[in-house]
N, C-alpha and C positions, 0 to 999 in steps of 0.2 A: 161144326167140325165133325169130321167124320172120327167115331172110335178107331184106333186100330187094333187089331189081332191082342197084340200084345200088350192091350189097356190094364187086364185081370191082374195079372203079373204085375205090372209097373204100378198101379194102385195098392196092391198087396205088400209091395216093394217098400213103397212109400210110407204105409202109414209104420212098418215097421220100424224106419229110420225114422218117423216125427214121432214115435214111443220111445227113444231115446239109444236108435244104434248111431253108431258115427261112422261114416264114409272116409275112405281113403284107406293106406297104408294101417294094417292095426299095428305094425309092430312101431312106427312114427309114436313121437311124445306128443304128450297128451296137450294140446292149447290152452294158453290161461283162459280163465272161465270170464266170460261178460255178464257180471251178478244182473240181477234183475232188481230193480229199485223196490224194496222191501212196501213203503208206503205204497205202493202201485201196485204191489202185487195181493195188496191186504183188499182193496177197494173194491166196495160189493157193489159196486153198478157196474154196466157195462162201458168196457176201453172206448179207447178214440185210437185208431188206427189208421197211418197214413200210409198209401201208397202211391211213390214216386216214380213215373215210368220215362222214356226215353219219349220218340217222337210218335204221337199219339196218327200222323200223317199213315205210319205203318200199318198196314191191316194185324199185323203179328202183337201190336201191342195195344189195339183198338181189343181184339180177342182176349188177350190178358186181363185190360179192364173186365169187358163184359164177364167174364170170371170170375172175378172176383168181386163184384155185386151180385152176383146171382150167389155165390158161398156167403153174403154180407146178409141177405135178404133171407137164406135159411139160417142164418145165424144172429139175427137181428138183437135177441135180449141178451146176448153175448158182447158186441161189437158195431161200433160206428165206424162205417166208413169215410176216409176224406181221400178221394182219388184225384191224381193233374200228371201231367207228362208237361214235354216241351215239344215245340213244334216243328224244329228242327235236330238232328239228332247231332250234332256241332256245338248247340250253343249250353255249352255248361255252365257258363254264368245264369242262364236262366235257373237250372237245375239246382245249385246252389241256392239260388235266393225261396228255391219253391222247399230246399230242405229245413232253411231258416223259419220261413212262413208256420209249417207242420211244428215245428219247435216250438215257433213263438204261441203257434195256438194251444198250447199244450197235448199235444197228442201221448200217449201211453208208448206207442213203438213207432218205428218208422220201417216199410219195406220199401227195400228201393232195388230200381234197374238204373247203373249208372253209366250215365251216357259215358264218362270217361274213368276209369281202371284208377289214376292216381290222383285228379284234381278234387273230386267227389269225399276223398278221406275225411279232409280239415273240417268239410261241412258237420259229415259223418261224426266225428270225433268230438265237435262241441254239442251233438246231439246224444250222444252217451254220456257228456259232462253233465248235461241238461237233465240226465235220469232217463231217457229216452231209450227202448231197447230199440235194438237196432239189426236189422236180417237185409242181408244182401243178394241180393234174385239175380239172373239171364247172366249176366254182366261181373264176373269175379274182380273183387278191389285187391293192387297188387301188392302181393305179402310184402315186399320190399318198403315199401310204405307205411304200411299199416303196422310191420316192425319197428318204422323212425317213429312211429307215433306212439308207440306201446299199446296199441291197442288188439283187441281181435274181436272182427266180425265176422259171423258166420255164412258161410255161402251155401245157399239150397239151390240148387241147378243141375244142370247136365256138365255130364263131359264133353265139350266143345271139340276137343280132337278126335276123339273116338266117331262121334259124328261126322264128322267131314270125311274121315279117313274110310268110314260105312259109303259113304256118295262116290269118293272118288274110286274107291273099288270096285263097285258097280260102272260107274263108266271107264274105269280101263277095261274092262272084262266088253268092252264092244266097242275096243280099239285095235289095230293092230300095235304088236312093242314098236316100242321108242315113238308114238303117235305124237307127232309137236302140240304141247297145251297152254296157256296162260292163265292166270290165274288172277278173278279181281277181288282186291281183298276190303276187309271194312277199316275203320280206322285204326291207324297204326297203334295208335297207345291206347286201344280196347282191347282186353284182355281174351275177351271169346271170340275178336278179329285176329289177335293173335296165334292165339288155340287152335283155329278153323285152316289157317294159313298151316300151320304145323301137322295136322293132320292132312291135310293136301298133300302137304310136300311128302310125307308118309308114304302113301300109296304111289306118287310119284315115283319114288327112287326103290320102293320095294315092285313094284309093278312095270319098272321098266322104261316109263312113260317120257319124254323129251319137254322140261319145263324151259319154254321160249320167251316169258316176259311174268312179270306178277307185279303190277300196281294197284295201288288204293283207289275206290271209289266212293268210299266213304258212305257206307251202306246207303246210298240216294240212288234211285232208279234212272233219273235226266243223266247223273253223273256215269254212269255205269253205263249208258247209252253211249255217250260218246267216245267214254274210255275204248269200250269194245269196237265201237268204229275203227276209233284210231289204230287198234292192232289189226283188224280184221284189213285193214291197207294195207298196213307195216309187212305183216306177215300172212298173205294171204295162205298160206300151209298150215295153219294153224287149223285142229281138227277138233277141238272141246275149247271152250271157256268157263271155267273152275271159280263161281261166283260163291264167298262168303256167308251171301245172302240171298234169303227171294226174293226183293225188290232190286238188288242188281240182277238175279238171273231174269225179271222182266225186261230191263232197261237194256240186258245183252241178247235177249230174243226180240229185240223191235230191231237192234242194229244189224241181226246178221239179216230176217225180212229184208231191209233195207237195203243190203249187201247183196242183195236177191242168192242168201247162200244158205238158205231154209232146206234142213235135212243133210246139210253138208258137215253142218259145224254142231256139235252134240254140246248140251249147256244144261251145268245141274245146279244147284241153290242149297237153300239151308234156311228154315224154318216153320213149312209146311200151309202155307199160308191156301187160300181157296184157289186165288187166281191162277198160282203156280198148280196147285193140282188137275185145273181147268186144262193147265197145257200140258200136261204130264199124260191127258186122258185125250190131247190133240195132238201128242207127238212131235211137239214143238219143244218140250223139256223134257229130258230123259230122267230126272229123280229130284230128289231134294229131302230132305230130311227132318221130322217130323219132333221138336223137342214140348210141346202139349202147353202153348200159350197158355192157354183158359185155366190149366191147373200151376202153373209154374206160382203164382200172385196166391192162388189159395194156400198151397203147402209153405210158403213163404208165411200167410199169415198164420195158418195154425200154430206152427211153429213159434212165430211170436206169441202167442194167446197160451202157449205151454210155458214160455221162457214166465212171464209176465205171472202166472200162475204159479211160479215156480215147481213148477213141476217138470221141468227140465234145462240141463247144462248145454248151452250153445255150441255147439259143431257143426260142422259141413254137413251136406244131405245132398248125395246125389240123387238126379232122375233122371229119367229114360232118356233117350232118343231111340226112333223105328223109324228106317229109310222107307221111303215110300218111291213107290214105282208104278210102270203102266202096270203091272200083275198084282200091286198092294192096295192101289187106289181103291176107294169105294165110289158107286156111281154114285154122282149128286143126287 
């Protein structure tokens, strides 16, 4: 993956917040604290640390592993890694039984990308019961929950809306106002599907722009192909398609091809992946935006390796996003 511009900064950024600033609102109260299991944090060999990812089928989360074995590998007399995804990004039963698994093998922390915002908690919450520290990556678990539960995990990520609302102002800014757009979203009850949606709609209504349809695709590329077929019929005036994700902004750049409506219809994404850069740099996607897979799983684990050390109180940790464009891209 290519560095961007603004790595120096967002590294600098970061390790500030894993030295223990906390993100968000400072004047907000303060979140009960997720102790760190005293025996665990006494033990002079190196942790067993698990990380849970979404659909490993993604390039975005294949990147994220390799990240965080390469942070494992310079980190080795510190921490074992035990890394699994699922293979669909739908099937949360799987996701559950792989957080049980990590439990049952006694792992030290768990970092997880949850494929769903609220079914992910209950798993989550008998893995705190279990002594298990627990840091939540990409994917924020929703506070409405995690409140019935009494519990609080910490979320290390980016701001999801702030990102999207960076893409979609770049593609208004080479529309005409009121330009008709649709938007395909990721799963509804994901919370950084939600996020992404909310920063769309952002720039939509601040920028002028005419939102003509917005459904789920359910961050799958087949799916997002045919979705965008289906509007690109519906509403042939349609002048961007506003994908969630990069694997739908793939699945919506084969359907407009398809459409034989290549350069017609502007199409931006969200998560910076190679392929999408590939078309960014073939003028087949105008942006998409760049939240730093490879590091999202490390700052995740550090962070637990500080909780676990006790040597720091659980809080949020935002990181970056940098929209990437034909003028940001780096050549392969």
């Amino acid at each position: 993956m290519t560095v961007p511009r603004s790595f120096g900064v967002f590294f600098a950024a970061a390790a500030l917040a894993l030295a223990g600033c906390s993100g968000g609102d400072p004047a907000a109260p303060a979140a009960p604290a997720q102790a760190a299991p005293a025996a665990k944090a006494a033990k002079a060999g190196p942790y067993r640390i698990a990380l849970v990812m979404k659909s490993l089928a993604n390039e975005f989360f294949l990147t994220m592993e390799n990240g965080a074995r390469a942070h494992q590998q310079a980190h080795a007399s510190e921490y074992a890694l035990l890394a699994n995804g699922i293979k669909d990004e739908q099937d949360v039963a799987r996701q559950i039984d792989l957080v049980e698994q990590m439990v049952a093998q006694g792992v030290d922390a768990l970092v997880i990308a949850p494929a769903d915002s609220k079914a992910l908690v209950g798993a989550c919450k008998r893995a705190l019961d279990a002594g298990v520290v627990v840091i939540n990556i990409d994917n924020k678990f929703d506070a409405g929950v995690l409140e019935e539960r009494g519990i609080t995990i910490p979320f290390v990520g980016p701001d999801n809306r702030k990102g999207a609302k960076l893409a979609a102002d770049h593609l208004a800014a080479a529309l005409p106002p009121g330009a008709p757009v649709a938007v395909l979203e990721g799963i509804p009850s994901a919370f950084n599907g939600i996020q992404r949606k909310l920063g769309f709609d952002d720039s939509i209504q601040e920028k002028g722009l005419t939102l003509v349809t917005s459904q789920s695709a359910s961050w799958e590329m087949e799916k997002a192909n045919q979705v965008a077929a289906s509007i690109l019929t519906e509403h042939p005036e349609i002048q961007a398609l506003l994908c969630a994700n990069d694997n739908m902004a793939l699945g919506a750049a084969a359907a407009v091809r398809t459409a034989g409506r290549a350069g017609q219809v502007k199409i931006i994404g969200f998560d910076g992946i190679t392929a999408v850069r590939d078309m960014i740099r073939e003028g087949q996607i105008l942006c998409t935006v760049d939240q730093h897979a490879d590091k999202l799983a490390e700052f995740g684990i550090d962070y637990a390796l500080q909780v676990l050390r006790g040597e720091a109180t659980p809080a949020d940790k935002e990181t970056a996003v940098d929209l990437v464009t034909a003028e940001t891209v780096a050549a392969p």
